[in-house]
C-alpha positions in Angstrom: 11.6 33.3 -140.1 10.2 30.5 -137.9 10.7 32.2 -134.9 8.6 34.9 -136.2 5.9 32.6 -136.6 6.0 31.0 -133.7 6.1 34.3 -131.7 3.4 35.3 -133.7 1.2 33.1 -131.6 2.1 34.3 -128.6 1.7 38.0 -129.6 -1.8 37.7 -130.9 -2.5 36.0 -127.1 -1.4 38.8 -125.8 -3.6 40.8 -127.9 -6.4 39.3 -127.5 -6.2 40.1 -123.5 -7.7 43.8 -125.1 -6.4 45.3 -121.4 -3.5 48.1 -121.1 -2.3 50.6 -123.1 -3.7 51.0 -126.5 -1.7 53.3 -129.3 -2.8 53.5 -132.9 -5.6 51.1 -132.2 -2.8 48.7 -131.3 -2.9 47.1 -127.6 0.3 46.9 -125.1 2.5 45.2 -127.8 5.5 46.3 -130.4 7.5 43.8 -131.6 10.7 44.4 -133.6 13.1 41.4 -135.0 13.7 39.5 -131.5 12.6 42.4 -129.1 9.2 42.4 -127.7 8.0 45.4 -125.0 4.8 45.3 -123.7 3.5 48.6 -122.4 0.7 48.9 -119.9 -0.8 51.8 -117.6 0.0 49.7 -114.6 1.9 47.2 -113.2 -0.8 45.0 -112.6 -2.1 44.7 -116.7 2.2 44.2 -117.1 2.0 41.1 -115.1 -0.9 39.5 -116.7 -0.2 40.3 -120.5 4.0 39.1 -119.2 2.3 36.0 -118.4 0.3 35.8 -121.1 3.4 36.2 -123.2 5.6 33.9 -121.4 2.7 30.8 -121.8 2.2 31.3 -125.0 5.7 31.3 -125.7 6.1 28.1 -123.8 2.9 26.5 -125.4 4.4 26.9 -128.9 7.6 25.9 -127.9 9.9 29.0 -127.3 11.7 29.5 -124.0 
């Protein structure tokens, strides 16, 4: 449970980015338990919203 919240921080960072693939009104992001995929139309928006991820992550406290 507290690993959902703090990955909840990072996930709405990565949201917020509003770049890449959108699906159901839903941008680049589907998150399951412990599994995270970010989807993008190029490799370039995968990059950025990776390192989005990954610094929010780190910010919060998860590695």
């Amino acid at each position: 449970m507290l690993l959902n919240f703090d990955l909840e921080y990072a996930i709405t960072k990565v949201q917020e980015n509003q770049v890449g693939l959108k699906l159901n009104g839903t941008h680049q992001l589907l998150v399951y338990a412990d599994g995270v995929n970010l989807l993008g139309d190029n490799i370039d928006t995968l990059k950025k919203n990776t390192e989005t991820l990954t610094d929010a992550s780190e910010e919060d406290g998860l590695e």
